[in-house]
N, C-alpha and C positions, 0 to 999 in steps of 0.2 A: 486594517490588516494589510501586510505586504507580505506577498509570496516570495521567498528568497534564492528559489532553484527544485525541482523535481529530482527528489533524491530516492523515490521508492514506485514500484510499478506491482502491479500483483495483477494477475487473470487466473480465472476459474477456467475451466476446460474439461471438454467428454475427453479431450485427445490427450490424457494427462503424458504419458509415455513418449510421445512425439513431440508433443510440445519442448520439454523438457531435456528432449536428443537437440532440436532445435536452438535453444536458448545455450547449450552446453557446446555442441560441437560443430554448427551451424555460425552462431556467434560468437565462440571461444569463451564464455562466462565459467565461470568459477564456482564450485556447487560449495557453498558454505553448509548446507545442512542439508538431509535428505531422510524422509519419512514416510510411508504409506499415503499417497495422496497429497505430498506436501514435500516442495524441493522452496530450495533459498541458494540464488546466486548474488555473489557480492562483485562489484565490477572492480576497476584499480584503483577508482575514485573514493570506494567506500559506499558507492550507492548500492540499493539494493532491487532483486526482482526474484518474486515469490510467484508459484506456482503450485493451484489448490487445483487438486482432483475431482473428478466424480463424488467421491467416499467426505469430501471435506462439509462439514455440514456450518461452520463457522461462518462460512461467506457465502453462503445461498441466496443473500442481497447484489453480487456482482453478477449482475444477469445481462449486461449491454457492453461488451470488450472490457479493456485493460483497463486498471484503476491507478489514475496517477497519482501519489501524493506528494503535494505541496507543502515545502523547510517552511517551517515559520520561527520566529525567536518565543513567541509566548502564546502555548496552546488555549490555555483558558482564554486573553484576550483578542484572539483568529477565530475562537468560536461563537463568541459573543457578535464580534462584529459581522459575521458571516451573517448569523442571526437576525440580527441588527438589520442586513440588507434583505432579509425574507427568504432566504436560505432553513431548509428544513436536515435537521442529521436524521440519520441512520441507526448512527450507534454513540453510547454514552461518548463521553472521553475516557480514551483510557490513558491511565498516567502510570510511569511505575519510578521507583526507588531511585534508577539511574540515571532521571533525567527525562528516560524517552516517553515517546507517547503517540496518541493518534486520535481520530474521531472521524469517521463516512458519512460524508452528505451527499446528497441530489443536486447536482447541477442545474439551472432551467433547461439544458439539453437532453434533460431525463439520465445521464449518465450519472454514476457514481462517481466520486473522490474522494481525496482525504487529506486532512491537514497532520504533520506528522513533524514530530522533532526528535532525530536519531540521540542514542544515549551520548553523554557526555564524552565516553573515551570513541568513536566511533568517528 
């Protein structure tokens, strides 16, 4: 597996509201989506940084800071190899229709990550 660039960042947070003034007006990011417990800023690049509330019950595994995820060209073969090296996930892979996808693993620094490939038009 080669890592090809850190295209997605996501933190869980008590401080959902701040954080989020923070990421938007603090950093000038761009809210692409916004939901009860769950904002999505897109940078000019196209990368993304997601921010899960209190109330988000999805990611209750990101208990140690931000969670980066690593472009890879081919999810099934980034997971296996990961594996491969004693690497434990998290969560299934997920795949969807577009292309895109993702899957969280455990660092040996106890931190979460995730290997992740943005949809095709993206």
């Amino acid at each position: 597996m080669k890592a090809k660039g850190l295209v997605w960042l996501g933190t869980r947070t008590h401080t959902f509201d701040e954080t989020v003034r923070f990421f938007g007006d603090a950093l000038g990011l761009s809210k692409a989506h916004e939901e009860p417990d769950f904002t999505v800023f897109r940078l000019p690049n196209g990368d993304t940084v997601e921010v899960f509330g209190p109330g988000d019950t999805e990611h209750e595994h990101f208990d140690a800071g931000p969670v980066a995820g690593f472009l890879v060209d081919d999810l099934r073969e980034a997971r296996a190899d990961l594996q491969a090296a004693g690497i434990s996930f998290l969560s299934p892979l997920h795949e969807s229709d577009d292309g895109s996808g993702w899957s969280h693993f455990r660092g040996p620094d106890g931190n979460v990550y995730e290997i992740t490939k943005p949809s095709k038009q993206d």
